[in-house]
PDB file with one MODEL, atoms N, CA, C and O in Angstrom:
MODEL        1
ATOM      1  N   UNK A   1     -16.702  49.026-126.516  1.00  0.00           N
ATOM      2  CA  UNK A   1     -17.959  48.364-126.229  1.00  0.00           C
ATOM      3  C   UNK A   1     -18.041  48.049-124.749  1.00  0.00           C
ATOM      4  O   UNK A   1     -17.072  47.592-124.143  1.00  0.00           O
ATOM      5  N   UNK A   2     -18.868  48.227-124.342  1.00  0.00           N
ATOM      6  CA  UNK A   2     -19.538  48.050-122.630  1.00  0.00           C
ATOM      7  C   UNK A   2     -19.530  46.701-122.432  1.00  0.00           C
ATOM      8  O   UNK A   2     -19.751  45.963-123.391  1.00  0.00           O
ATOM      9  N   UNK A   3     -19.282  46.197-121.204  1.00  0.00           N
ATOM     10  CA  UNK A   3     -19.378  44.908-120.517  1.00  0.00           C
ATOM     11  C   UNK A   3     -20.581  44.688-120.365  1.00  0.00           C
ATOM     12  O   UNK A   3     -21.211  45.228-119.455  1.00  0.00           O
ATOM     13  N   UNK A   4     -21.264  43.651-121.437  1.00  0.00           N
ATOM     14  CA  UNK A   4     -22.787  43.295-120.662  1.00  0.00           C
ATOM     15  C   UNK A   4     -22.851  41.539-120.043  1.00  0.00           C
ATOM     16  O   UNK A   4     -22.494  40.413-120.390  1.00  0.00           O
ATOM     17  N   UNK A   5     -23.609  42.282-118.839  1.00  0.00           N
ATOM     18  CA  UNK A   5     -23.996  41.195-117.670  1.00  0.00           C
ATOM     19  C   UNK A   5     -24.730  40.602-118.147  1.00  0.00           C
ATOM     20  O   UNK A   5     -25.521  41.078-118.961  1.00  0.00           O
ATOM     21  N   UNK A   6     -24.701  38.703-117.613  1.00  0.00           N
ATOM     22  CA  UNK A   6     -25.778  38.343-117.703  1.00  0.00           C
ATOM     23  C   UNK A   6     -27.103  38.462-117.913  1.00  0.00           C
ATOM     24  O   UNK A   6     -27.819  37.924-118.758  1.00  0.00           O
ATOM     25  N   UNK A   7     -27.428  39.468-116.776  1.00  0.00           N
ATOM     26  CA  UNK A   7     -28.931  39.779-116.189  1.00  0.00           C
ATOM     27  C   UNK A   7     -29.000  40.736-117.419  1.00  0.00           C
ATOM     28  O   UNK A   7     -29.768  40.101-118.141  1.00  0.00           O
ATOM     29  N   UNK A   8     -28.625  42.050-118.223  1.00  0.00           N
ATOM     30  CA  UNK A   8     -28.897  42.619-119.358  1.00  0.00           C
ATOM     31  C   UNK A   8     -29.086  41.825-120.386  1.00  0.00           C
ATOM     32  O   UNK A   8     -30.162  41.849-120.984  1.00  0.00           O
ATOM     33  N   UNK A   9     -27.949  40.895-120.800  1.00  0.00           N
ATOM     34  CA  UNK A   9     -28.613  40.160-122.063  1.00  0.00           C
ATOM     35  C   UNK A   9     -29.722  39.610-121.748  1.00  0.00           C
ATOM     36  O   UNK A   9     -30.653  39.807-122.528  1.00  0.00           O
ATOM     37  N   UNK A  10     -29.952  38.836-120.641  1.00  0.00           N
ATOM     38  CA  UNK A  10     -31.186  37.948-120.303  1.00  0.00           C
ATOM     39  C   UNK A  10     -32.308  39.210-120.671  1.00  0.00           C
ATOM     40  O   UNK A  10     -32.591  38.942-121.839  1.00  0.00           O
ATOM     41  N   UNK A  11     -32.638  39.726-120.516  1.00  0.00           N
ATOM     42  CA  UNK A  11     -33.630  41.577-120.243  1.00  0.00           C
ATOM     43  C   UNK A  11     -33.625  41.684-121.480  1.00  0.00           C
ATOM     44  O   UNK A  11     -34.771  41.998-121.801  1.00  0.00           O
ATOM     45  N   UNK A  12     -32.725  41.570-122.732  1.00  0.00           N
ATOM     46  CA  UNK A  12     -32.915  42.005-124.249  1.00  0.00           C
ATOM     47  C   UNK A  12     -33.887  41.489-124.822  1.00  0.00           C
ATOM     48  O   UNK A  12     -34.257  40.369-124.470  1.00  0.00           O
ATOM     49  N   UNK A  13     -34.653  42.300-126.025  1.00  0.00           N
ATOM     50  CA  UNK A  13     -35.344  41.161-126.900  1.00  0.00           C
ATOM     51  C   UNK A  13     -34.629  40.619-128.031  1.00  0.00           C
ATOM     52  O   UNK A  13     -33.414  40.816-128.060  1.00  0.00           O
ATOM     53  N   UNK A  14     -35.288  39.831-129.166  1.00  0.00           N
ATOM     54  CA  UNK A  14     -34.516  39.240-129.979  1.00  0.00           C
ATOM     55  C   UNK A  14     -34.345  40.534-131.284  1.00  0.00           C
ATOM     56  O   UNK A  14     -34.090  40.286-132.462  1.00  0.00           O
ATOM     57  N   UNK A  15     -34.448  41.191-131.005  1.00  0.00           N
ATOM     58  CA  UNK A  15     -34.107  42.348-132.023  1.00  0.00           C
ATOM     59  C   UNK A  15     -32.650  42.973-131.442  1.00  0.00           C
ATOM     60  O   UNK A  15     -31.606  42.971-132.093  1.00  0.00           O
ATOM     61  N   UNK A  16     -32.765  43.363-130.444  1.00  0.00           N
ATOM     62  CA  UNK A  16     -31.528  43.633-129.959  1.00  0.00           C
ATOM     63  C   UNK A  16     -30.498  42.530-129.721  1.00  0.00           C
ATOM     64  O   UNK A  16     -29.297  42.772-129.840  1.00  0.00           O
ATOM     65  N   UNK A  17     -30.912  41.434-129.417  1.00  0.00           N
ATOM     66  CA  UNK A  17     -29.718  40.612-129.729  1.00  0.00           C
ATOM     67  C   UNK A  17     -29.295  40.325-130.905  1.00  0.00           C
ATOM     68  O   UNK A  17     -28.292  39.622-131.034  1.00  0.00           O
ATOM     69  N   UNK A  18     -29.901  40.760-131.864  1.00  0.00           N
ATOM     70  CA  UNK A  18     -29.487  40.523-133.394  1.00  0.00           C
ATOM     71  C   UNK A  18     -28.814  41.276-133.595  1.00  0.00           C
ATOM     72  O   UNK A  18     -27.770  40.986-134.179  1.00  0.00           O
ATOM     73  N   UNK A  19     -29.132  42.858-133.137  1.00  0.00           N
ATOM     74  CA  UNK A  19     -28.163  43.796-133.505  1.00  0.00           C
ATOM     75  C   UNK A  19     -26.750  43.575-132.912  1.00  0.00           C
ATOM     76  O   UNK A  19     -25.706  43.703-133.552  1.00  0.00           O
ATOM     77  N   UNK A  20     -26.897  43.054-130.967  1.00  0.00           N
ATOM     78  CA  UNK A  20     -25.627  43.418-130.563  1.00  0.00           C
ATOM     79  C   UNK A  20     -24.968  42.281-130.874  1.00  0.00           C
ATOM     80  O   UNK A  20     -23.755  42.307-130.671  1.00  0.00           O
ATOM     81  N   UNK A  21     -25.737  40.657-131.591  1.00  0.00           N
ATOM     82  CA  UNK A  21     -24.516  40.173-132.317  1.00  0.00           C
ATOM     83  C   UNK A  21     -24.022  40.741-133.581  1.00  0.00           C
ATOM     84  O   UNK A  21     -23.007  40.154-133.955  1.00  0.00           O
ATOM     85  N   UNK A  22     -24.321  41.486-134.198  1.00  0.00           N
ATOM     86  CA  UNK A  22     -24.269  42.219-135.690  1.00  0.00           C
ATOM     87  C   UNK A  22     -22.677  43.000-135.205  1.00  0.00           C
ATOM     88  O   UNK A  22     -21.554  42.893-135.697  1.00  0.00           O
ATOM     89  N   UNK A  23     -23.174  43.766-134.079  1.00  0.00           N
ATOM     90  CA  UNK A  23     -21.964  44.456-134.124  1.00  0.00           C
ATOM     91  C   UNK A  23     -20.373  43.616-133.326  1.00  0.00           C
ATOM     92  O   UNK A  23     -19.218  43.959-133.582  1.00  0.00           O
ATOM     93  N   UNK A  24     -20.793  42.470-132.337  1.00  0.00           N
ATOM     94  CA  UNK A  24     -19.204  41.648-132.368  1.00  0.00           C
ATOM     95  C   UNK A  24     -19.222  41.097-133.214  1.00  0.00           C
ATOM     96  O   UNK A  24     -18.772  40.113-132.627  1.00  0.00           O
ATOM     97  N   UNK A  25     -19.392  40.596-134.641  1.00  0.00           N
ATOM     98  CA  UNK A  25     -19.082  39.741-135.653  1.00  0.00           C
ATOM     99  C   UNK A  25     -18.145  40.754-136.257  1.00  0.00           C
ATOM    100  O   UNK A  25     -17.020  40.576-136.722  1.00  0.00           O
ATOM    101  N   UNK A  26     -19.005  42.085-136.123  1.00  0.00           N
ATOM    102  CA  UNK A  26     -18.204  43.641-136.936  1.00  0.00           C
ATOM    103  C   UNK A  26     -16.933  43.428-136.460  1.00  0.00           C
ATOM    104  O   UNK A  26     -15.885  43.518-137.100  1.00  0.00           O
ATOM    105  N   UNK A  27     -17.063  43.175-135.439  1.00  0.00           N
ATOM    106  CA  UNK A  27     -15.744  43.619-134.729  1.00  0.00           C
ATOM    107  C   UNK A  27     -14.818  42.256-134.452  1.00  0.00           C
ATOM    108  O   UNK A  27     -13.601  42.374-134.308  1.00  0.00           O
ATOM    109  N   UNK A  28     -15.258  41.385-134.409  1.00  0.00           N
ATOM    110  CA  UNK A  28     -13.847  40.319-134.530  1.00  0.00           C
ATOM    111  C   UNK A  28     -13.539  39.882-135.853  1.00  0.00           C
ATOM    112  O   UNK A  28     -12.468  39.293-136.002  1.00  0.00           O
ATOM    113  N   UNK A  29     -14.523  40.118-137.167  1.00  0.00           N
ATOM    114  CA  UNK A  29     -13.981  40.602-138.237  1.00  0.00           C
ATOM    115  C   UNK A  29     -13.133  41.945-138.767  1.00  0.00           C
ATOM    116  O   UNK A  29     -12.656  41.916-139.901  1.00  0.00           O
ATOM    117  N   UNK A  30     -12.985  42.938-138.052  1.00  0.00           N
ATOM    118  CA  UNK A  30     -12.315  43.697-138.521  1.00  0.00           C
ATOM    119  C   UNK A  30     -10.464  43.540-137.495  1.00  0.00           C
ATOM    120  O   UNK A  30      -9.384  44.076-137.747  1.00  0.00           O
ATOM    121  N   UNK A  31     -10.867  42.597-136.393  1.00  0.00           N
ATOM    122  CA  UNK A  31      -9.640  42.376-135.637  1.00  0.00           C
ATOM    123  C   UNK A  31      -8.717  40.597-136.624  1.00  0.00           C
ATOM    124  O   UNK A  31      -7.647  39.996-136.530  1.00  0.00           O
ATOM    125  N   UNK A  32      -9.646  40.509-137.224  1.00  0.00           N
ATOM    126  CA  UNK A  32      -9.080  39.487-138.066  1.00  0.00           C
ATOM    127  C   UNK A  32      -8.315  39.934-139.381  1.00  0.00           C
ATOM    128  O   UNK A  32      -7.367  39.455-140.003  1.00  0.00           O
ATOM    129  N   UNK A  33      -8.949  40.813-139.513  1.00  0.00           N
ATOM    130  CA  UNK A  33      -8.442  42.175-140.927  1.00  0.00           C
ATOM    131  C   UNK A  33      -6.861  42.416-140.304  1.00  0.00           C
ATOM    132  O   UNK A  33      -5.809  41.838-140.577  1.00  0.00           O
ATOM    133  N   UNK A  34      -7.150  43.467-139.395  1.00  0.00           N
ATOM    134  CA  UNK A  34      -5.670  43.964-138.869  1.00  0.00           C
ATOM    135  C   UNK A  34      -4.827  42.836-138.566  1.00  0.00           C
ATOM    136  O   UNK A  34      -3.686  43.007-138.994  1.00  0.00           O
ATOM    137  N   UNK A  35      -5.034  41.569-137.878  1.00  0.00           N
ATOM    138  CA  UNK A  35      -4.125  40.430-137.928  1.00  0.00           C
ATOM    139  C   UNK A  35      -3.780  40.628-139.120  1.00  0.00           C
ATOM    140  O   UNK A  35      -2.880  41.393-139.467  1.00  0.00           O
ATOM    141  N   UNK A  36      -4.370  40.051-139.744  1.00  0.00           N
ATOM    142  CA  UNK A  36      -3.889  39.252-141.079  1.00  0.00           C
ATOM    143  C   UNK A  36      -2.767  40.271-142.107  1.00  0.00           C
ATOM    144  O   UNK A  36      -1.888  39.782-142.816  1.00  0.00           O
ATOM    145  N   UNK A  37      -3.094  41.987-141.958  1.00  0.00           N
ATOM    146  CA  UNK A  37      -2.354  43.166-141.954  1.00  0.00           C
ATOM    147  C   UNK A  37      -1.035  43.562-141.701  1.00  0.00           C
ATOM    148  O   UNK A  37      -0.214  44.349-142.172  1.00  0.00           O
ATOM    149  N   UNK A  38      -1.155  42.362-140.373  1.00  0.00           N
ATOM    150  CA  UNK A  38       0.186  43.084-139.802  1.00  0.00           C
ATOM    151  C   UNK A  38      -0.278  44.393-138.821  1.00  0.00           C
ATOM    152  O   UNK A  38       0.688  45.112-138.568  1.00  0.00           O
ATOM    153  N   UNK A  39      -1.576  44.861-138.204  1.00  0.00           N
ATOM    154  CA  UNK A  39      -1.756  46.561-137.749  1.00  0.00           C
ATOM    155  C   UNK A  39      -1.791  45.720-136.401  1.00  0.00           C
ATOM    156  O   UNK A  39      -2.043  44.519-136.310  1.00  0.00           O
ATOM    157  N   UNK A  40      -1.527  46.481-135.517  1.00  0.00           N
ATOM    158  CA  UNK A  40      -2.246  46.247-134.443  1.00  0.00           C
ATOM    159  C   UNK A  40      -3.171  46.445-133.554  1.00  0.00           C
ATOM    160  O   UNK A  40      -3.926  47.416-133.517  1.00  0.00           O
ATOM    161  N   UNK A  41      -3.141  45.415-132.710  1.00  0.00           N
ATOM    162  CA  UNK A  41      -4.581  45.126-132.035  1.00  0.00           C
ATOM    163  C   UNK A  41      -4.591  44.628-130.434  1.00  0.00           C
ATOM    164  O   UNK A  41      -3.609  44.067-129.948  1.00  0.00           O
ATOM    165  N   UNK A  42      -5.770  44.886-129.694  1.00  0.00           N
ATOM    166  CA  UNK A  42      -5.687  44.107-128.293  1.00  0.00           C
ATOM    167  C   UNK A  42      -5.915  42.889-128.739  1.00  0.00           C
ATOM    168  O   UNK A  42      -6.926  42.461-129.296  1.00  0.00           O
ATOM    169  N   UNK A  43      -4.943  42.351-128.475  1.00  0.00           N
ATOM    170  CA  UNK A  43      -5.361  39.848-128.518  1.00  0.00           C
ATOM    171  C   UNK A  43      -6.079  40.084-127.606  1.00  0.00           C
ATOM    172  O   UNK A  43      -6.950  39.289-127.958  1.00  0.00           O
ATOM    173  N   UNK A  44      -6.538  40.577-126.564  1.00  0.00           N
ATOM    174  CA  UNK A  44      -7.084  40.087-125.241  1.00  0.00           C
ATOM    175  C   UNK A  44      -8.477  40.458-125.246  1.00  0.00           C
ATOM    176  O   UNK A  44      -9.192  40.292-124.258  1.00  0.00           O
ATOM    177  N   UNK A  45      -8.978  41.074-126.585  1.00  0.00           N
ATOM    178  CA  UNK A  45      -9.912  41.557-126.735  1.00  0.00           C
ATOM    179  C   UNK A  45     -10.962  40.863-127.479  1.00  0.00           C
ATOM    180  O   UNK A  45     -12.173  41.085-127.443  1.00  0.00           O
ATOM    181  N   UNK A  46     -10.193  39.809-128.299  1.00  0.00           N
ATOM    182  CA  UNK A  46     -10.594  38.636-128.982  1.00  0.00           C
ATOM    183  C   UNK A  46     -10.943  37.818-128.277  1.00  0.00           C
ATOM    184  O   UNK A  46     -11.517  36.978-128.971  1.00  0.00           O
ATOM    185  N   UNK A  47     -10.948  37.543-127.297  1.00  0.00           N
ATOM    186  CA  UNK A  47     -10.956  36.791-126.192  1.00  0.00           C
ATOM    187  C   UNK A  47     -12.469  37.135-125.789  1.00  0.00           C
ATOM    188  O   UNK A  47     -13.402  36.408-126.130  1.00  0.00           O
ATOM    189  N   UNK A  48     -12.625  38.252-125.070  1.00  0.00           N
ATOM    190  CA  UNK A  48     -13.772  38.930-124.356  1.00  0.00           C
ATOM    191  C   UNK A  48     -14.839  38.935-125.379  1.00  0.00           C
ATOM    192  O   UNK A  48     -15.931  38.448-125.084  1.00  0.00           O
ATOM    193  N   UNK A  49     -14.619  39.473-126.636  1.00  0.00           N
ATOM    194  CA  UNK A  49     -15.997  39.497-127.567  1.00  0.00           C
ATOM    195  C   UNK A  49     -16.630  38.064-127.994  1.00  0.00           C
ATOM    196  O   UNK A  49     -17.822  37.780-128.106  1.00  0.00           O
ATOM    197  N   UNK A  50     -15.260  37.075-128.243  1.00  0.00           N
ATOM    198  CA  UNK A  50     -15.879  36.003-128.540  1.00  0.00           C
ATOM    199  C   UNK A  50     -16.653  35.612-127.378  1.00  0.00           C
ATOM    200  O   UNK A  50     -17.830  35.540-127.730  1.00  0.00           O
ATOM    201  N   UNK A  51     -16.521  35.330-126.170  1.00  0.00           N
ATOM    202  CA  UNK A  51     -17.371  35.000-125.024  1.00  0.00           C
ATOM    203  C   UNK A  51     -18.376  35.803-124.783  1.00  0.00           C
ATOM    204  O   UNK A  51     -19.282  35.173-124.239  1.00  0.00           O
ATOM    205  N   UNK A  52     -18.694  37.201-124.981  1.00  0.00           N
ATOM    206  CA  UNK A  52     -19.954  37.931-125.222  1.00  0.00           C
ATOM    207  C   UNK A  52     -21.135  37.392-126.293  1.00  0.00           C
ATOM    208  O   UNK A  52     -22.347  37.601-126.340  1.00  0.00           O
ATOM    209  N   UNK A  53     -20.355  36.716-127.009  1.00  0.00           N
ATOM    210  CA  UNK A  53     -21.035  36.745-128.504  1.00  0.00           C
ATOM    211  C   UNK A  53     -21.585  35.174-128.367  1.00  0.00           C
ATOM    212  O   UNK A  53     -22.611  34.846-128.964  1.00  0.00           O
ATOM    213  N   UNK A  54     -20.972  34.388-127.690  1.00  0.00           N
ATOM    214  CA  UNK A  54     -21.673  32.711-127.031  1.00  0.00           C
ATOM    215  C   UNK A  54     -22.369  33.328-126.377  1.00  0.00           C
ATOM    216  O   UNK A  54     -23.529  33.485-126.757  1.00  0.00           O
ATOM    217  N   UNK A  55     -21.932  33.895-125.179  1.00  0.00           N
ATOM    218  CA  UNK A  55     -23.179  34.186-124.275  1.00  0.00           C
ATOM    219  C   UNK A  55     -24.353  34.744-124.535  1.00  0.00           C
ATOM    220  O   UNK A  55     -25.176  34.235-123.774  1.00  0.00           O
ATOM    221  N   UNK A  56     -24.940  35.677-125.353  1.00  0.00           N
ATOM    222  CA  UNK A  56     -25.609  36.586-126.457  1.00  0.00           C
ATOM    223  C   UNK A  56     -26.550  34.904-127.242  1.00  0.00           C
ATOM    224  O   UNK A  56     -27.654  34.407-127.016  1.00  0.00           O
ATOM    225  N   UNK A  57     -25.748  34.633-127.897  1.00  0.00           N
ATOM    226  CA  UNK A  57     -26.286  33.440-128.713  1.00  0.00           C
ATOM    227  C   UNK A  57     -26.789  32.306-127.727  1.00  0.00           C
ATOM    228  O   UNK A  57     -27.946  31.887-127.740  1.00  0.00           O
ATOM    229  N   UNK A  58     -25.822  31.864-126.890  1.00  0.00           N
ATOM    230  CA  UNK A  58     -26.956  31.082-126.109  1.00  0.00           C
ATOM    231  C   UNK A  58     -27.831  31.585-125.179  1.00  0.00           C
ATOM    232  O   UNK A  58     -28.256  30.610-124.560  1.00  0.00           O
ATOM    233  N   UNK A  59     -28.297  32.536-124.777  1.00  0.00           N
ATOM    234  CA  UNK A  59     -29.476  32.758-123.927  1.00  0.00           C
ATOM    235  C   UNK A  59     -30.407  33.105-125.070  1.00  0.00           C
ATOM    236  O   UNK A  59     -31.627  33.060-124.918  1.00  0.00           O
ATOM    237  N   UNK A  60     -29.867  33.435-126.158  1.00  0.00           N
ATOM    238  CA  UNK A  60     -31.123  33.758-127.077  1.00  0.00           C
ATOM    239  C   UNK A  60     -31.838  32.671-127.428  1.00  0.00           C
ATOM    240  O   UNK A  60     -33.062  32.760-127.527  1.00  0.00           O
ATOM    241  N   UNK A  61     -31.185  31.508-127.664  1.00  0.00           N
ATOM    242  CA  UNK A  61     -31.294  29.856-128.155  1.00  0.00           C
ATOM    243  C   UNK A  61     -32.308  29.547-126.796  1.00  0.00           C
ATOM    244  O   UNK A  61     -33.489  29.218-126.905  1.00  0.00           O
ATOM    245  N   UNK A  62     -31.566  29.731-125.471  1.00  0.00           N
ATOM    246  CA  UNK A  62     -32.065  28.954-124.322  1.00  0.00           C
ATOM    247  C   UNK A  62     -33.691  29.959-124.427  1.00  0.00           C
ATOM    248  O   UNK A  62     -34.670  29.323-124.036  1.00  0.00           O
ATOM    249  N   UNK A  63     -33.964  31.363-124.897  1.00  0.00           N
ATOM    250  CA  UNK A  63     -35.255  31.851-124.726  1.00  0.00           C
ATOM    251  C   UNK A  63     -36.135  30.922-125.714  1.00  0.00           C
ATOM    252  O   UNK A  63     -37.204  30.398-125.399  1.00  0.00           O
ATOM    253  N   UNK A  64     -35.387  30.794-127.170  1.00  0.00           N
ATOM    254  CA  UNK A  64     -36.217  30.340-128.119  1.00  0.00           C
ATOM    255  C   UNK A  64     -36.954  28.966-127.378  1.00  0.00           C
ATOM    256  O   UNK A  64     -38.148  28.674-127.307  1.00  0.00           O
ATOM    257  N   UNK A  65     -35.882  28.334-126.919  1.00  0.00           N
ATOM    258  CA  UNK A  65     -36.416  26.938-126.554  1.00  0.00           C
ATOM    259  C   UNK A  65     -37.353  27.121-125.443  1.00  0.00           C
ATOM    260  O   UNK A  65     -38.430  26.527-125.510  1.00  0.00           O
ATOM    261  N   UNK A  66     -37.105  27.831-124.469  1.00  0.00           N
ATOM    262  CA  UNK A  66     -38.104  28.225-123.174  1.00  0.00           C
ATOM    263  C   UNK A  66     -39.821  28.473-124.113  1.00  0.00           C
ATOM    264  O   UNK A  66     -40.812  27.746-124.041  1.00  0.00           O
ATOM    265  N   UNK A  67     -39.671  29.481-124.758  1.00  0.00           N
ATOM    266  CA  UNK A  67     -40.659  30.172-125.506  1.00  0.00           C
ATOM    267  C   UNK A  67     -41.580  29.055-126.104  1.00  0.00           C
ATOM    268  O   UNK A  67     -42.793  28.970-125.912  1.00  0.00           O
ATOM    269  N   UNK A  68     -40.487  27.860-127.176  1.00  0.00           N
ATOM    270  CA  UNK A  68     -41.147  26.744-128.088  1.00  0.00           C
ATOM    271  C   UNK A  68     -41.526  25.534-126.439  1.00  0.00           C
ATOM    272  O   UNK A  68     -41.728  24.347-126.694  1.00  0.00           O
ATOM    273  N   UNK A  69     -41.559  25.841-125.422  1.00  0.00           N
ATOM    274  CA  UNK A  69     -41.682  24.335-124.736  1.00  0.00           C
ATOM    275  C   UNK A  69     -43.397  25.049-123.584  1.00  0.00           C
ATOM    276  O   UNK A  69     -44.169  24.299-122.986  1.00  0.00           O
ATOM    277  N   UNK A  70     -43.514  26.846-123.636  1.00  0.00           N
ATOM    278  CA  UNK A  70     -44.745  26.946-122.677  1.00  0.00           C
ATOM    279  C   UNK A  70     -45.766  27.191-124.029  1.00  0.00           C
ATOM    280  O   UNK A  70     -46.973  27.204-123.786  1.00  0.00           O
ATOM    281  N   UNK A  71     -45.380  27.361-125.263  1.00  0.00           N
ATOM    282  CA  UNK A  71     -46.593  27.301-126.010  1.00  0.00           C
ATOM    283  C   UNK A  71     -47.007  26.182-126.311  1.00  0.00           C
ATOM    284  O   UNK A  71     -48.049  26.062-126.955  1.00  0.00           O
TER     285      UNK A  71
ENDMDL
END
């Protein structure tokens, strides 16, 4: 998965942020799978998606609220 910047998530609509949280949930659920397995995995990668996936969620939150405060 690609490094997205600030300035791209900010640029998404809320359809695409639904999807690209759809797919890190995919994916730090399936890195929770292989833990729990015994398979291995990047740890350091758990790291990076979870902070994609706040960041993703709160600018989407901070649009909703922008959006609910000029109507």
């Amino acid at each position: 998965m690609d490094d997205l910047s600030l300035e791209k998530i900010r640029s998404m609509d809320y359809s695409s942020m639904d999807i690209k949280i759809l797919e890190i949930k995919k994916i730090l659920f399936d890195f929770r799978m292989k833990q729990a397995t015994r398979q291995s995995f990047k740890p350091h990668l758990v790291k990076k998606y979870k902070k994609q996936l706040s960041q993703i969620m709160t600018i989407k939150t901070e649009k909703i609220i922008h959006e609910n405060m000029s109507s």
